[in-house]
N, CA, C and O of each residue as an XYZ file, in Angstrom:
292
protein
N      88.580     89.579     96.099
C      89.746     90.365     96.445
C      89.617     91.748     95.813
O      89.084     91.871     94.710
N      90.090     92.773     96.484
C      89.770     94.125     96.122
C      91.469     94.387     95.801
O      92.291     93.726     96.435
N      92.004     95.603     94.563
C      92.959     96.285     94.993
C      92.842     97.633     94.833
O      92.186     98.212     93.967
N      93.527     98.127     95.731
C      93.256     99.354     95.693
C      94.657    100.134     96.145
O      95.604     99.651     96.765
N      94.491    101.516     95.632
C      95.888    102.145     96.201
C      95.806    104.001     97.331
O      95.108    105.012     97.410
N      96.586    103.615     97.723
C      96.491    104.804     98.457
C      97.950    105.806     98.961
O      99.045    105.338     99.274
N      97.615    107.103     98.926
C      98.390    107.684     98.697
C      98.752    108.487    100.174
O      97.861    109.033    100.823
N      99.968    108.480    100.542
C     100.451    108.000    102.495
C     101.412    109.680    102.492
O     102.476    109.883    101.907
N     100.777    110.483    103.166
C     100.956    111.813    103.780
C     102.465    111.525    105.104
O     102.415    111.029    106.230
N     102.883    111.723    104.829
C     104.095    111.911    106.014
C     105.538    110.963    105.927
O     106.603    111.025    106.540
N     105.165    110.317    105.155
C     106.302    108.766    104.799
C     107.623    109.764    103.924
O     107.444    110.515    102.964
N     108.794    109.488    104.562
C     109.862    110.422    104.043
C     110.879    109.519    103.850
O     111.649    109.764    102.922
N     111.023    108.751    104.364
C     112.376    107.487    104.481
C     112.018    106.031    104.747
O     110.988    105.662    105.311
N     113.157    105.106    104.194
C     112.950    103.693    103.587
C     112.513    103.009    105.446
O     111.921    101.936    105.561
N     112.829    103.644    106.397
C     111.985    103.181    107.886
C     110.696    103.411    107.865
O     110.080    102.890    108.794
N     110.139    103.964    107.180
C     108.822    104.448    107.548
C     108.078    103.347    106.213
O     107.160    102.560    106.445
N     108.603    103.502    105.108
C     108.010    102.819    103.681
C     108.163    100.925    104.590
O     107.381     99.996    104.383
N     109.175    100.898    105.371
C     108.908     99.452    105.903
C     108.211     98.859    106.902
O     107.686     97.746    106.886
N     108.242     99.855    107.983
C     107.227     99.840    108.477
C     105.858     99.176    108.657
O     105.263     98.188    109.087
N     105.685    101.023    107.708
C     104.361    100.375    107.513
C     103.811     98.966    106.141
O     102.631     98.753    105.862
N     104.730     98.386    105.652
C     104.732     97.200    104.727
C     104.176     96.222    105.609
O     103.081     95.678    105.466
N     105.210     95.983    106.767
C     105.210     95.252    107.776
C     103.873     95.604    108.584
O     102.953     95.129    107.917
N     103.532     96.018    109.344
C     101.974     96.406    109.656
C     101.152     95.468    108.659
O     100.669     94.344    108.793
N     101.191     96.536    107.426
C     100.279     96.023    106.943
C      99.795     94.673    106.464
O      98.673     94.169    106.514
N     101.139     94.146    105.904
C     101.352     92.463    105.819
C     100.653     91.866    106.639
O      99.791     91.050    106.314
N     101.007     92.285    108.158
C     100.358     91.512    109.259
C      99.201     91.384    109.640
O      98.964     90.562    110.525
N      98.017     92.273    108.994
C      96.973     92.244    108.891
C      96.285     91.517    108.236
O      96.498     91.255    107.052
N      95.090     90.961    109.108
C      94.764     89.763    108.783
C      93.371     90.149    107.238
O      92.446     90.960    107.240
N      93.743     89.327    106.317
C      92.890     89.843    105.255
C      93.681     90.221    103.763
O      93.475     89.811    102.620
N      94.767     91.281    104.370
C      95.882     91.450    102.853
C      96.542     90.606    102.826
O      97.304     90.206    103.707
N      96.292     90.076    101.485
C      97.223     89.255    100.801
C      98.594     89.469    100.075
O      99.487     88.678     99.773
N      98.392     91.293     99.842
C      99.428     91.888     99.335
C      99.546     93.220     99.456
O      98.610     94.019     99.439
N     101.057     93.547     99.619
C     101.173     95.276    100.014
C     102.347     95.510     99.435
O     103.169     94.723     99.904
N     102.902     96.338     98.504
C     103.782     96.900     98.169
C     103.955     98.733     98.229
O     103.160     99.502     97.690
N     104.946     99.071     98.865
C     104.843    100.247     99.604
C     105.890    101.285     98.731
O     107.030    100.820     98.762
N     105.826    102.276     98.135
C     106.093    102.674     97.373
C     106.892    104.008     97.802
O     106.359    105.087     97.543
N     107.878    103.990     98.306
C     108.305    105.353     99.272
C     108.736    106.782     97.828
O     108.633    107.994     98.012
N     109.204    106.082     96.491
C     109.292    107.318     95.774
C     108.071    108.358     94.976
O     108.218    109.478     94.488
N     106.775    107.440     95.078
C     106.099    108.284     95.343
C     105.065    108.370     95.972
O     103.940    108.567     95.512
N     105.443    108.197     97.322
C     104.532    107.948     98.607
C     102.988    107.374     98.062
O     101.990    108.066     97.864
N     103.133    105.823     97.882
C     101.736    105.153     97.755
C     101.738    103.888     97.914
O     102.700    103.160     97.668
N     100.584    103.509     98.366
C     100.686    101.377     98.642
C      99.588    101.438     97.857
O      98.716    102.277     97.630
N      99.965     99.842     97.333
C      99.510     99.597     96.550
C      99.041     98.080     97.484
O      99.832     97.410     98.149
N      97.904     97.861     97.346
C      97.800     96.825     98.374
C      95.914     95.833     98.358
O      94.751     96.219     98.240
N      96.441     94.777     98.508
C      95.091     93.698     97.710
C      94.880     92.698     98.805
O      95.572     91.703     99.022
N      93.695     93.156     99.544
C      92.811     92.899    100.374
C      91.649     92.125     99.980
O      91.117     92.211     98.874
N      91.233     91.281    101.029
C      89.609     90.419    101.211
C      89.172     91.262    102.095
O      89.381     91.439    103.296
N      88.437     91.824    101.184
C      87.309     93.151    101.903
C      85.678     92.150    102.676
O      84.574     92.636    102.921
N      86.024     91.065    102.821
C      85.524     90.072    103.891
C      86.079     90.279    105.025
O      85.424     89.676    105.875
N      87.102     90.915    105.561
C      88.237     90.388    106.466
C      88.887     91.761    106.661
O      89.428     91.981    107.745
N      88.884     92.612    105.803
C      89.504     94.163    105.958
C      88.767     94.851    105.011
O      88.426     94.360    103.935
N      88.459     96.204    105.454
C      87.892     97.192    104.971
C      88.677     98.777    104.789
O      89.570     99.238    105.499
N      88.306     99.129    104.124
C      89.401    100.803    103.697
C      90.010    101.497    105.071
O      91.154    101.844    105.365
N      88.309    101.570    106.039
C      88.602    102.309    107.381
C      90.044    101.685    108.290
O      90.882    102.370    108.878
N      89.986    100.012    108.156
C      91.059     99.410    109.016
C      92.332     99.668    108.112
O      93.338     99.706    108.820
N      92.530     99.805    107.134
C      93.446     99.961    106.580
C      94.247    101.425    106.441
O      95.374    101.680    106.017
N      93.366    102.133    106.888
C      93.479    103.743    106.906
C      93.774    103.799    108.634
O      94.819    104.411    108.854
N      93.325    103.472    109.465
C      93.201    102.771    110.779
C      94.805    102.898    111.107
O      95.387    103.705    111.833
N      95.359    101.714    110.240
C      96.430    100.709    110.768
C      97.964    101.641    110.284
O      99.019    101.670    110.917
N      97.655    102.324    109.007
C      98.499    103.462    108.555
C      98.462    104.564    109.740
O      99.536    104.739    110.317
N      97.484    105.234    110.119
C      97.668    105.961    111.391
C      98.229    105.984    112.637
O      98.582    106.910    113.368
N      98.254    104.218    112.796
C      98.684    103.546    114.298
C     100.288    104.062    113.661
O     101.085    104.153    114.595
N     100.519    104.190    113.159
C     102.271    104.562    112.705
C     102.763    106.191    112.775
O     103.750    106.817    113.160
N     101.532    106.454    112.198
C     101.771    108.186    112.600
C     101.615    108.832    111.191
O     101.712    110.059    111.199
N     101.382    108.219    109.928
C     101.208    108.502    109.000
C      99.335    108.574    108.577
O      98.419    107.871    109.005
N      99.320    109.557    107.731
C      97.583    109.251    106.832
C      97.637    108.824    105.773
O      98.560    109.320    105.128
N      96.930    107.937    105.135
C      96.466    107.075    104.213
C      95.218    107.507    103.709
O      94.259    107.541    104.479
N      95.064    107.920    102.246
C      94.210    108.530    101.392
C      93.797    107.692    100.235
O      94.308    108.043     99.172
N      92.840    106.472    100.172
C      92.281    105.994     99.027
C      92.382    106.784     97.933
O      91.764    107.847     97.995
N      93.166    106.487     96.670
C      93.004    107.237     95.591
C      92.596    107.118     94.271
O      92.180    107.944     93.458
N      92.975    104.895     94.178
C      91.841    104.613     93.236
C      91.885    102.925     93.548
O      92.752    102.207     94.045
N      90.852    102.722     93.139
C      89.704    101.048     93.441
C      89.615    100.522     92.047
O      89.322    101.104     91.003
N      90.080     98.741     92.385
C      89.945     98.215     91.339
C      89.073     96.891     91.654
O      88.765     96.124     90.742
């Protein structure tokens, strides 16, 4: 399991911070996503077997927002 966090360009209100929670939840692979709207970042713990940074950066876009890896654990 990887975690990693990333820091989400355009997210302004608690619709958008749920959103994309929801997305991401639904993706098959994270086990965990906590979405952080006060200071725009998810924090989120993936089987990088099953999901990789690009789909996850991917799946933030399908919303209308960008997603910026900012640190790997």
């Amino acid at each position: 399991m990887k975690k990693a966090e990333y820091n989400v360009i355009g997210m302004h209100c608690v619709s958008c911070s749920t959103a994309i929670s929801k997305l991401l939840s639904k993706t098959k692979g994270v086990s965990d996503v906590e979405v952080r709207l006060s200071d725009s970042k998810i924090d989120i713990i993936y089987d990088e077997s099953l999901v990789d940074n690009k789909k996850i950066v991917e799946q933030v876009a399908r919303l209308g927002y960008k997603a910026v890896e900012s640190k790997t654990e």
